[in-house]
C-alpha positions in Angstrom: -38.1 10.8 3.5 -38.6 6.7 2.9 -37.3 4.7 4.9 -35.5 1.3 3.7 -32.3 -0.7 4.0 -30.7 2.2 1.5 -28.5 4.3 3.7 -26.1 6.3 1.5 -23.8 7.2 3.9 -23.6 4.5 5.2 -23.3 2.6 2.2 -20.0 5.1 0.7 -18.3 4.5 3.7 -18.5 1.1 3.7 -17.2 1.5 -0.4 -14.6 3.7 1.1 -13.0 1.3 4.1 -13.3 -1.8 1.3 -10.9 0.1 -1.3 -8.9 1.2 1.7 -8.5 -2.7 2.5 -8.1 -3.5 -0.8 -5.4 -1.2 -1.3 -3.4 -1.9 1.4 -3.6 -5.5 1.4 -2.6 -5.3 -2.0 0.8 -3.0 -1.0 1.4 -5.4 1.5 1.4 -8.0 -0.9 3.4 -6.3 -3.5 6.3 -5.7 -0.9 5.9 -9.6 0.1 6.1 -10.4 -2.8 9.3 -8.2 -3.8 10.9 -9.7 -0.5 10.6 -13.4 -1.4 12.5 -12.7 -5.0 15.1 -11.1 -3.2 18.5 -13.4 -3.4 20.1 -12.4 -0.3 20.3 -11.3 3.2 17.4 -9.0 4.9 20.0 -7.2 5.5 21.2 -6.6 2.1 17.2 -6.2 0.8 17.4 -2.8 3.8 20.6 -1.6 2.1 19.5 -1.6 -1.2 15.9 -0.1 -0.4 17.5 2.2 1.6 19.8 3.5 -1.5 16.9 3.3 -3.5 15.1 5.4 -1.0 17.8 8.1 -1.3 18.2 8.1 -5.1 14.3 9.0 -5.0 14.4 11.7 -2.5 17.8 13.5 -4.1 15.9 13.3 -7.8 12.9 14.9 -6.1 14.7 17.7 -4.7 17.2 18.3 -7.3 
């Protein structure tokens, strides 16, 4: 086997934790972003998320 700065493993792991970054920074952006347009309370922005939440969960089970 040749050795070299190639390591595959290494290298599709390192692939792997940068789309894992990516994707979560991205989420947490998204849901920044969906904050800040929110007119209203926090309070208000949990209640509807949380109706939302349940109208999601009852169309999935029904």
């Amino acid at each position: 086997m040749l050795r070299g700065d190639y390591k595959p493993l290494g290298a599709l792991l390192a692939w792997g934790a940068l789309v894992v970054a990516f994707g979560l920074c991205w989420s947490l952006a998204s849901l920044l972003i969906f904050g800040s347009r929110h007119k209203g309370s926090w309070g208000d922005l949990h209640t509807e998320l949380e109706a939302m939440r349940k109208e999601r969960a009852d169309a999935i089970t029904t």
